[in-house]
GUKOLMAR-235529 format. One record per residue: residue in one letter; x, y, z of N, C-alpha, C, CB in turn; residue number from 1. Coordinates in pm, 1 decimal. Atoms other than C-alpha are relative to their C-alpha. Glycine has a CB too. Layout:
BEGIN
a:X:Y:Z:X:Y:Z:X:Y:Z:X:Y:Z:NUM
...
//
This chain:
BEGIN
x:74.5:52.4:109.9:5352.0:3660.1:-3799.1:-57.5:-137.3:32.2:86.5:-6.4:-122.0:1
x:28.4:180.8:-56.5:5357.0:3293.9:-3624.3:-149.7:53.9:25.5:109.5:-86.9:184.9:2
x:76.2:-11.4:-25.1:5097.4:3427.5:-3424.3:-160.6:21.3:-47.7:49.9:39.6:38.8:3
x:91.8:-25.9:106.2:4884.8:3561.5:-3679.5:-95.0:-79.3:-84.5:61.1:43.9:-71.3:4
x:30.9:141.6:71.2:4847.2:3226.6:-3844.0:-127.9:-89.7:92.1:164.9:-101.6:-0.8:5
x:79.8:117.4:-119.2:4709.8:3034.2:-3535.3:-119.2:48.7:46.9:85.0:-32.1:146.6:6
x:126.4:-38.3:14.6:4470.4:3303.5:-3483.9:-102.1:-22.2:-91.7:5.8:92.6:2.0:7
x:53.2:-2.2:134.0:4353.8:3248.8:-3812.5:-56.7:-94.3:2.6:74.0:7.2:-107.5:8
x:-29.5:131.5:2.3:4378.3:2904.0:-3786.4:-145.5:-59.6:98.9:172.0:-27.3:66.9:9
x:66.4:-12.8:-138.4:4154.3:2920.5:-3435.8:-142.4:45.9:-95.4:83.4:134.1:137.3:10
x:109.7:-67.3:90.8:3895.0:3151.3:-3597.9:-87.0:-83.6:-101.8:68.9:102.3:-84.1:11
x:67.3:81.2:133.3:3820.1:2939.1:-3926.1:-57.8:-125.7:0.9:91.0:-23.4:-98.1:12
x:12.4:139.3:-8.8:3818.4:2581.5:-3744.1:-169.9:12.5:82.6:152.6:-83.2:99.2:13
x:152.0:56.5:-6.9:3380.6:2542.7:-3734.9:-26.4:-88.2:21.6:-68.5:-2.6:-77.2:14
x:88.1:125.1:-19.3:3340.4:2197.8:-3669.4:-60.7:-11.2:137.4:81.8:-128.7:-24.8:15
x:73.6:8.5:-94.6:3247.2:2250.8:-3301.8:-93.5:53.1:18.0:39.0:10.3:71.5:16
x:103.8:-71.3:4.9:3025.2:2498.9:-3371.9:-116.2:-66.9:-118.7:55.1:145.3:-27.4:17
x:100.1:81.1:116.9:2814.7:2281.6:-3638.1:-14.3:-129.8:72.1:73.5:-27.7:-174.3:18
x:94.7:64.5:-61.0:2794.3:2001.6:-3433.7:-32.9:31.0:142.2:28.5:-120.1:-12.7:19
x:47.1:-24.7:-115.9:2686.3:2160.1:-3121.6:-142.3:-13.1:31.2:36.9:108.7:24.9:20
x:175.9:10.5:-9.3:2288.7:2162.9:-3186.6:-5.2:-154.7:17.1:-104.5:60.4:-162.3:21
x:29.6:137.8:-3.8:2327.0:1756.4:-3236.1:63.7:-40.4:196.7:105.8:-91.6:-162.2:22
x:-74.5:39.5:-145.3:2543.3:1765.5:-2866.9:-163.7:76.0:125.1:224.0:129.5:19.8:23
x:96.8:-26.7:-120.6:2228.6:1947.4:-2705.2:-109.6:-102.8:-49.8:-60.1:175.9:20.5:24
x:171.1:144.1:-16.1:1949.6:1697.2:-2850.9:25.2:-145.0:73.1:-63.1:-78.6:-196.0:25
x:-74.9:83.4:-101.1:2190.8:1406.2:-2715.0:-16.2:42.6:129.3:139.3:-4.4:-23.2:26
x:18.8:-38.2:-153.9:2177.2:1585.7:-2399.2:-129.0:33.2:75.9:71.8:111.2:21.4:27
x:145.4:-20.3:-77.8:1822.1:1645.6:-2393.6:-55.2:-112.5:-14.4:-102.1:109.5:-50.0:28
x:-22.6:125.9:2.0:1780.2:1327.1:-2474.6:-9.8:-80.6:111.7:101.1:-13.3:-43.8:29
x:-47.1:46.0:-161.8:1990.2:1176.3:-2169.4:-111.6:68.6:102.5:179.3:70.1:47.7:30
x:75.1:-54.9:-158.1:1802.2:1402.2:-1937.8:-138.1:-26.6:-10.2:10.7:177.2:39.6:31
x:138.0:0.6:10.3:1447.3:1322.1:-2051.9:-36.1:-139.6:37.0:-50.3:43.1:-138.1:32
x:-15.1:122.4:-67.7:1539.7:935.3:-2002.2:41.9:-39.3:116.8:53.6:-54.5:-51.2:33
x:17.2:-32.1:-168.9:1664.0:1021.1:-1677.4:-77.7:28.3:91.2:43.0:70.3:35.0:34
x:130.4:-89.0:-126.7:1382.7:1229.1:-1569.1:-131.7:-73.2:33.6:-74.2:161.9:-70.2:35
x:47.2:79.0:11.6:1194.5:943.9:-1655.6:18.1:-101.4:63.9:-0.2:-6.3:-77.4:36
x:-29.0:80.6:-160.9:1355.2:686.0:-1450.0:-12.1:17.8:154.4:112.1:-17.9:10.7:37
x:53.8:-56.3:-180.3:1359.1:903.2:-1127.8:-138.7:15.6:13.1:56.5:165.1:54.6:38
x:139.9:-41.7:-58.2:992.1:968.0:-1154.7:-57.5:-139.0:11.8:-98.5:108.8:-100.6:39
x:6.2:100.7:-47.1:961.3:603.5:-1189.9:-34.0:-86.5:116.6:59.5:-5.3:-19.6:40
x:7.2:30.8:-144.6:1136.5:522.4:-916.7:-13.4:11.6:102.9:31.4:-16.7:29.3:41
x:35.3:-39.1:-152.8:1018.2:714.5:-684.4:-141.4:35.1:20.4:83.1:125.0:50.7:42
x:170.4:27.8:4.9:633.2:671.6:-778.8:21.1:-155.6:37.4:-97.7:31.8:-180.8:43
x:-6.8:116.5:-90.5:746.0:268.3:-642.7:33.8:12.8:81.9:47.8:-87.7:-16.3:44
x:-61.7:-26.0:-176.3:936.3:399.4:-348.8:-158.0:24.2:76.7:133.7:191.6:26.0:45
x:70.0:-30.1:-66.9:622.0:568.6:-233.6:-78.5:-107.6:6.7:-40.5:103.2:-23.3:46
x:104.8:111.7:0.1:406.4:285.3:-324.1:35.2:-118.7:75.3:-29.6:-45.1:-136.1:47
x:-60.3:113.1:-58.8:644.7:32.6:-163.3:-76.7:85.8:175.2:220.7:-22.7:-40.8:48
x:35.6:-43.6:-86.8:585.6:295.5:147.0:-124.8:34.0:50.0:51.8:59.1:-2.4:49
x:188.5:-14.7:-54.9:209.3:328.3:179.4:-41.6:-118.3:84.7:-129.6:-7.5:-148.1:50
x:17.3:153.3:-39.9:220.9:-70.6:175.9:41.3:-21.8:117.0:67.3:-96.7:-79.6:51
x:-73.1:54.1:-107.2:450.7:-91.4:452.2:-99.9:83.2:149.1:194.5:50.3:-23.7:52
x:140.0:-85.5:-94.1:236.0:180.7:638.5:-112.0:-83.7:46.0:-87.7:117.5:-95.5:53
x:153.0:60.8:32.6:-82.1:-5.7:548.9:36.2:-150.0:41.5:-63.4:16.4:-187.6:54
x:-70.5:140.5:-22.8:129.2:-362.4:692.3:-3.0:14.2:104.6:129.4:-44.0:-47.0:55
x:-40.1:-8.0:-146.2:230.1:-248.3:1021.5:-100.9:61.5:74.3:126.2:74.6:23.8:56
x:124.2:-15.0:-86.1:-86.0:-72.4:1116.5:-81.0:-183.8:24.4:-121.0:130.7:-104.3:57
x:88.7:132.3:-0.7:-274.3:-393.2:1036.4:47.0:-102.5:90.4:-6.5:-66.7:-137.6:58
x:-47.2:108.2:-66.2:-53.6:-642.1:1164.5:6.3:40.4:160.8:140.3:-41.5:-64.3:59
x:36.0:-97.8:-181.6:-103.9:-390.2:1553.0:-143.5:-84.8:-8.8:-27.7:255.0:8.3:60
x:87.4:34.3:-32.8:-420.8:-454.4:1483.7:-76.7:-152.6:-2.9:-38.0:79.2:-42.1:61
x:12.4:154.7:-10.0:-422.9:-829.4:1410.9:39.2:-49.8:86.2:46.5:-69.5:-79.7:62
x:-63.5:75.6:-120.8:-198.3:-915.9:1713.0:-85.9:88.6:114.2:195.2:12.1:11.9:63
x:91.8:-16.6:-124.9:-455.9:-732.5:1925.1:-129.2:-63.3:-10.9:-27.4:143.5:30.5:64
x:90.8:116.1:-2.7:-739.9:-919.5:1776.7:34.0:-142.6:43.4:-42.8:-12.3:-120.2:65
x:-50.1:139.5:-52.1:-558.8:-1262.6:1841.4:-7.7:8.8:120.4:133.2:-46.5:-31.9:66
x:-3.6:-2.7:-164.0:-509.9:-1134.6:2192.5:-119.5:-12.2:39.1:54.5:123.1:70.5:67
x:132.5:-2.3:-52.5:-866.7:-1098.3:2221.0:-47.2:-91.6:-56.1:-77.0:108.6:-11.2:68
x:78.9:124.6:62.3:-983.9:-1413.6:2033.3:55.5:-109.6:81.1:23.9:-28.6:-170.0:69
x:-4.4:97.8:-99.8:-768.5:-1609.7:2292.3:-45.3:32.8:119.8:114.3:-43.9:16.8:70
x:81.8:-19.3:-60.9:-948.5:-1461.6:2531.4:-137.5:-31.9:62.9:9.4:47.0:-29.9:71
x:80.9:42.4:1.7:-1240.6:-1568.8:2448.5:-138.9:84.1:25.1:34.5:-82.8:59.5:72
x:48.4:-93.1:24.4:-1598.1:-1442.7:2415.5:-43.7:82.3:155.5:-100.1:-41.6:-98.4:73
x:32.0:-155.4:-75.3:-1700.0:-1108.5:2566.8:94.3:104.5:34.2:-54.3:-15.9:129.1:74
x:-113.0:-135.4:-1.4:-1339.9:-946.1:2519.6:-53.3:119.9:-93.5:167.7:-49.1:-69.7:75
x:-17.2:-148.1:120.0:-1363.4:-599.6:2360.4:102.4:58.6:37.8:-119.3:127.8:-6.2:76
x:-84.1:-132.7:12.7:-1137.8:-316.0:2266.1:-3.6:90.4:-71.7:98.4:-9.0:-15.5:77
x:23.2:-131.6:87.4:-1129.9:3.7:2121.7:112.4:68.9:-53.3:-68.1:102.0:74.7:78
x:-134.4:-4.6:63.9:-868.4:95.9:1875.8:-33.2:90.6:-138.7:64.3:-167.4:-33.2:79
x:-4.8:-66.8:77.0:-761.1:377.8:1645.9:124.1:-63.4:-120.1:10.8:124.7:71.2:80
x:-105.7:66.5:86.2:-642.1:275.2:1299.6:5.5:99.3:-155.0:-52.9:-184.1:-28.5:81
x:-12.9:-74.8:103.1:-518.4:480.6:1012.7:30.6:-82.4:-124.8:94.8:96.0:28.3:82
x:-24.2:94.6:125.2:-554.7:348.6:623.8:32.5:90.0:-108.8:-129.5:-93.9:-42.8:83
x:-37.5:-113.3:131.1:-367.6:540.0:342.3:-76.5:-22.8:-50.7:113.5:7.3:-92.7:84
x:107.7:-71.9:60.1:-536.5:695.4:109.6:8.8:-144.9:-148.6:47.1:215.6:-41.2:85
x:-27.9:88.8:139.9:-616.0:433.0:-227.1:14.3:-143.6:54.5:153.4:47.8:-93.0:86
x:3.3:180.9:-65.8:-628.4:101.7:49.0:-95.4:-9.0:72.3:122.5:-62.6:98.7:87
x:141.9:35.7:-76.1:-917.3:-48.8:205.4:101.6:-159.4:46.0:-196.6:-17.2:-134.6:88
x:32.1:134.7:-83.0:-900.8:-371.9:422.3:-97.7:-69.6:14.4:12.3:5.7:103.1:89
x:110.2:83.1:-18.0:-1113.4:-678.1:413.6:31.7:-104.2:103.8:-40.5:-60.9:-128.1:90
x:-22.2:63.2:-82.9:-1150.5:-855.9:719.1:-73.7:-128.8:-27.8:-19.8:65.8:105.9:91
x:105.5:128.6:-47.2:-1257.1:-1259.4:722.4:-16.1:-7.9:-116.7:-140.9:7.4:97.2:92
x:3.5:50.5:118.0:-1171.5:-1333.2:335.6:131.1:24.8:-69.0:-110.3:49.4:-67.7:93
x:-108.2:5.6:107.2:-924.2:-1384.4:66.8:-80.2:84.9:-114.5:48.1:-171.3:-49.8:94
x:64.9:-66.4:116.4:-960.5:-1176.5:-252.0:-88.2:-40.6:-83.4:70.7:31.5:-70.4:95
x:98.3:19.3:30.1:-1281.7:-1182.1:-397.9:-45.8:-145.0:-43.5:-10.4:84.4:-71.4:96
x:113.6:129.1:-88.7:-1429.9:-1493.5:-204.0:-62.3:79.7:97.9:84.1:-149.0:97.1:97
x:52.0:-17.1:-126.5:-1604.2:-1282.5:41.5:-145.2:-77.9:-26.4:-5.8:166.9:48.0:98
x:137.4:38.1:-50.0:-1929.9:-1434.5:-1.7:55.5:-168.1:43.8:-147.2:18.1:-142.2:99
x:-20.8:120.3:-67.4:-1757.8:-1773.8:124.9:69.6:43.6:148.8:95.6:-101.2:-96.3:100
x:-65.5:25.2:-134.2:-1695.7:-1683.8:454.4:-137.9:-38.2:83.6:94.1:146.0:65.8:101
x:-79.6:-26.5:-82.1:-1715.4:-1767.5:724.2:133.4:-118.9:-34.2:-78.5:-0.3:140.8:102
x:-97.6:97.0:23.4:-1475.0:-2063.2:558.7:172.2:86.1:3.1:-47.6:-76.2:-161.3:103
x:-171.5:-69.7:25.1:-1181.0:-1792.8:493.5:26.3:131.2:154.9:1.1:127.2:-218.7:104
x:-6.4:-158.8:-122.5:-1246.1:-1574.2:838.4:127.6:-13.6:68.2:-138.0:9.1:151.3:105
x:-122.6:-37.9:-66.4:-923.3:-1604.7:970.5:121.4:15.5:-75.2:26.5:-87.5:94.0:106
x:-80.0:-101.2:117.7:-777.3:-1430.1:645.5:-36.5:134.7:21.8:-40.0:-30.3:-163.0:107
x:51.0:-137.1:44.5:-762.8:-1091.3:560.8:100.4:75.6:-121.4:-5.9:99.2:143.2:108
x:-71.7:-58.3:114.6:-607.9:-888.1:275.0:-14.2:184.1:-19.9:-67.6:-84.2:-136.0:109
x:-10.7:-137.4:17.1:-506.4:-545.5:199.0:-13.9:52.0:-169.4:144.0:37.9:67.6:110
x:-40.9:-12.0:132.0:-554.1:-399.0:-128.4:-15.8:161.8:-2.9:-92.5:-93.4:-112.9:111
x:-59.2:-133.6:27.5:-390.2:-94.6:-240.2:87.8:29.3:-126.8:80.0:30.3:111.0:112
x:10.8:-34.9:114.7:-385.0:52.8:-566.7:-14.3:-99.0:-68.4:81.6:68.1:-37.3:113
x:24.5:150.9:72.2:-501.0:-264.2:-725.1:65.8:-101.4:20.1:10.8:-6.1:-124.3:114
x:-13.8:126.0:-39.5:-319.1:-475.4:-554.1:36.2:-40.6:110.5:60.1:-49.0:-60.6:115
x:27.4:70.5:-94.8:-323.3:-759.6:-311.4:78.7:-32.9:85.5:-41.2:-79.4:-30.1:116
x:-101.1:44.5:-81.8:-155.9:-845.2:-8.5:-95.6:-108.0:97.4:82.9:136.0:82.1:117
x:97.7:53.3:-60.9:-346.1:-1149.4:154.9:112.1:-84.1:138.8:-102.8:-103.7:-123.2:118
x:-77.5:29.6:-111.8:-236.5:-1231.0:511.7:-120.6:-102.9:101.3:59.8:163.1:76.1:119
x:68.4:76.7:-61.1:-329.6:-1495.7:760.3:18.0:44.7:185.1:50.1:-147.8:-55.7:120
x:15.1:-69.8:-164.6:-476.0:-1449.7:1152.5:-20.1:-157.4:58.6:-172.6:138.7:39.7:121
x:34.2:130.6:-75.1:-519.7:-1649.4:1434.5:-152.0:4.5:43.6:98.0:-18.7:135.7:122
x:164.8:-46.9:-19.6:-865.7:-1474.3:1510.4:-54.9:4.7:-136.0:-26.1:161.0:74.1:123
x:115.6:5.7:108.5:-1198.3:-1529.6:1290.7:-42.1:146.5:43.1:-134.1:-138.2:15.2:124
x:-5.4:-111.5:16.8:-1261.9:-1193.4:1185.8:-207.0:-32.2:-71.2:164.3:58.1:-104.5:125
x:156.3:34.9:69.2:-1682.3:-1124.8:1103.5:-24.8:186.6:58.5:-138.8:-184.0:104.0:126
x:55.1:-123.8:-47.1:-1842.9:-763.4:1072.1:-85.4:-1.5:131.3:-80.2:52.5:-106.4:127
x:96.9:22.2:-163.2:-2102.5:-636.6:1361.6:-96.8:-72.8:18.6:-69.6:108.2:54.1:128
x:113.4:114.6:3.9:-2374.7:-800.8:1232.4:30.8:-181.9:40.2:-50.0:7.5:-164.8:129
x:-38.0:148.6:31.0:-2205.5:-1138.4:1191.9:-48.9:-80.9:-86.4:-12.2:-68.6:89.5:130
x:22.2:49.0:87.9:-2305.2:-1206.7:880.3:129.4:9.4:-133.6:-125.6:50.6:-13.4:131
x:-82.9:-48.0:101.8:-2016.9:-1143.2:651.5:144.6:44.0:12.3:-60.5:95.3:-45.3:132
x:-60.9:-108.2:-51.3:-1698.8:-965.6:613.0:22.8:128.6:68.2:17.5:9.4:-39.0:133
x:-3.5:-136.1:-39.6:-1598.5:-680.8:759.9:114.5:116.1:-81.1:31.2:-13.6:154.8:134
x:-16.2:-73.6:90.6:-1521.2:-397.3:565.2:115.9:140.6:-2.1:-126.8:26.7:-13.9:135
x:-42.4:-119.4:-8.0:-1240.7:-88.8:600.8:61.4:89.9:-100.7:65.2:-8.5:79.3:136
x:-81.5:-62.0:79.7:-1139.7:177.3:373.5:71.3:91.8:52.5:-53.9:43.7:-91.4:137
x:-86.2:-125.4:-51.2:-924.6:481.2:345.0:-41.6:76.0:78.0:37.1:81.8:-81.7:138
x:34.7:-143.9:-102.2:-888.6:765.6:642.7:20.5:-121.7:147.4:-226.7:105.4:-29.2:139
x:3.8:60.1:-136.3:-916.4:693.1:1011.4:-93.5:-56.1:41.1:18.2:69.5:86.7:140
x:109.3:101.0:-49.6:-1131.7:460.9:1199.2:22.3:5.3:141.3:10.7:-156.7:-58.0:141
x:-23.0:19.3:-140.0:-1197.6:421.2:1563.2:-99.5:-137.7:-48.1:-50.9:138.1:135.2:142
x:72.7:129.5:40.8:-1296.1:70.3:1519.1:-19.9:-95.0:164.4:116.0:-96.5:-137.4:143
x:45.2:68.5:-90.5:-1437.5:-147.0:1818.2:3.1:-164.0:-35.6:-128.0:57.4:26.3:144
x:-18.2:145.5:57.6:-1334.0:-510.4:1837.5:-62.9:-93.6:89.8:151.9:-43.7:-18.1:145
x:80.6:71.1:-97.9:-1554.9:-784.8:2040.1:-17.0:-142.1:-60.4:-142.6:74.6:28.7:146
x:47.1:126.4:71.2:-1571.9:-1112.6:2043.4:-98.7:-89.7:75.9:119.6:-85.1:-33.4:147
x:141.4:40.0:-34.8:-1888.8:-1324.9:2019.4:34.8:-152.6:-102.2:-153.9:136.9:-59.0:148
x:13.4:111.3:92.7:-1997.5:-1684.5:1936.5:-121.1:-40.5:-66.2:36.9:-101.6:58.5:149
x:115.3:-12.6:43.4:-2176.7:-1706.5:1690.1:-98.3:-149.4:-0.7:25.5:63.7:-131.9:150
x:103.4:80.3:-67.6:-2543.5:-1890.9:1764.1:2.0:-152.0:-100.0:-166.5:96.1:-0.2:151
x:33.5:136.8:66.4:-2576.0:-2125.2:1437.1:113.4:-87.4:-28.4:-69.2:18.9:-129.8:152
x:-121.4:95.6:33.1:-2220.1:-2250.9:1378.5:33.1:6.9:168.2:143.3:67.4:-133.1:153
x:-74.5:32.9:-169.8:-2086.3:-2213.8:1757.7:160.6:4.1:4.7:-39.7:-177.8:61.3:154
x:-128.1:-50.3:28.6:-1781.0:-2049.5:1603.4:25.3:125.0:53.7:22.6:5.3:-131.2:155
x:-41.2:-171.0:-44.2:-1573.1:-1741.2:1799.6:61.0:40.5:-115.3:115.8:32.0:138.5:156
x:-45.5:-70.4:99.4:-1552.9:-1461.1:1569.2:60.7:147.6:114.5:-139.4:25.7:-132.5:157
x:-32.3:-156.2:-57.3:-1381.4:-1073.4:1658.4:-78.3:69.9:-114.1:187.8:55.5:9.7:158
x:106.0:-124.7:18.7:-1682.5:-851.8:1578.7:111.9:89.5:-31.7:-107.4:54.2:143.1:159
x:-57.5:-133.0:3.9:-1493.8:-549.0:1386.9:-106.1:103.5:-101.1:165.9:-16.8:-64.5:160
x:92.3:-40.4:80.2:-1724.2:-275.6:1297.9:67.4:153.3:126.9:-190.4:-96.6:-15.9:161
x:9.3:-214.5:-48.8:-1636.6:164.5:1354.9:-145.7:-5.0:68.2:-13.3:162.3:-191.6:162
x:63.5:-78.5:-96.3:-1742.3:318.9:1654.5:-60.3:182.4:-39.1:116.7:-5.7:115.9:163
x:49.8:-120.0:43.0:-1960.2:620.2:1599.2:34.0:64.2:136.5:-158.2:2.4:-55.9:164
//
């Protein structure tokens, strides 16, 4: 008869079953603020990782321009450089001063997804013409580097302008 009771007893006790719908919205809840943080943080992981990509190419290719700006003019070289996708490179300015160069040419800055990373060279950086910055965006480049002095200031720049 004991037994009988506790079954009974077992059977009739509802309170876990009435709040169980409030234990899954709590739980969907948690997981939707979770799923939310990981996508977060790992839309900055990648973004931290493009940058670092888009750092260490550049800085190859800045310590081979320096090599060739102490050189002096009539060095060239020919060099393959890859730029994630959403970053361009401006050679021979700080962020939007390029029309003051050649005062900032031995800057350059990366910008990727809107924003800036401005780094300093030991080489004056000037497109092919030698009037201006020089310009790189996303994808690959076979870019050609040369350096020349230019006629009206009597300043060495590294000519960088893609090889066709």
């Amino acid at each position: 008869m004991k037994e009988s009771n506790s079954f009974h007893v077992l059977v009739a006790n509802t309170n876990a079953a009435v709040s169980l719908p409030m234990r899954f919205v709590v739980a969907s809840i948690l997981l939707m603020v979770t799923l939310a943080m990981l996508a977060t943080a790992t839309s900055g992981f990648l973004a931290h990782i493009k940058i670092s990509e888009l750092e260490s190419e550049m800085s190859r290719m800045d310590a081979t321009a320096s090599l060739l700006y102490s050189g002096g003019p009539g060095s060239n070289l020919t060099m393959e450089i890859d730029i994630p996708t959403g970053c361009s490179v401006v050679l021979g300015s700080i962020p939007e001063c390029e029309a003051a160069w050649p005062r900032d040419a031995r800057n350059y800055y990366l910008e990727c997804d809107g924003k800036y990373t401005v780094k300093e060279s030991r080489a004056a950086y000037t497109n092919e013409l030698m009037d201006g910055v020089a310009v790189l965006g996303s994808g690959k480049h076979r870019i050609f580097m040369e350096t020349s002095i230019d006629n009206s200031s009597g300043m060495l720049f590294v000519r960088v302008y893609e090889q066709i």
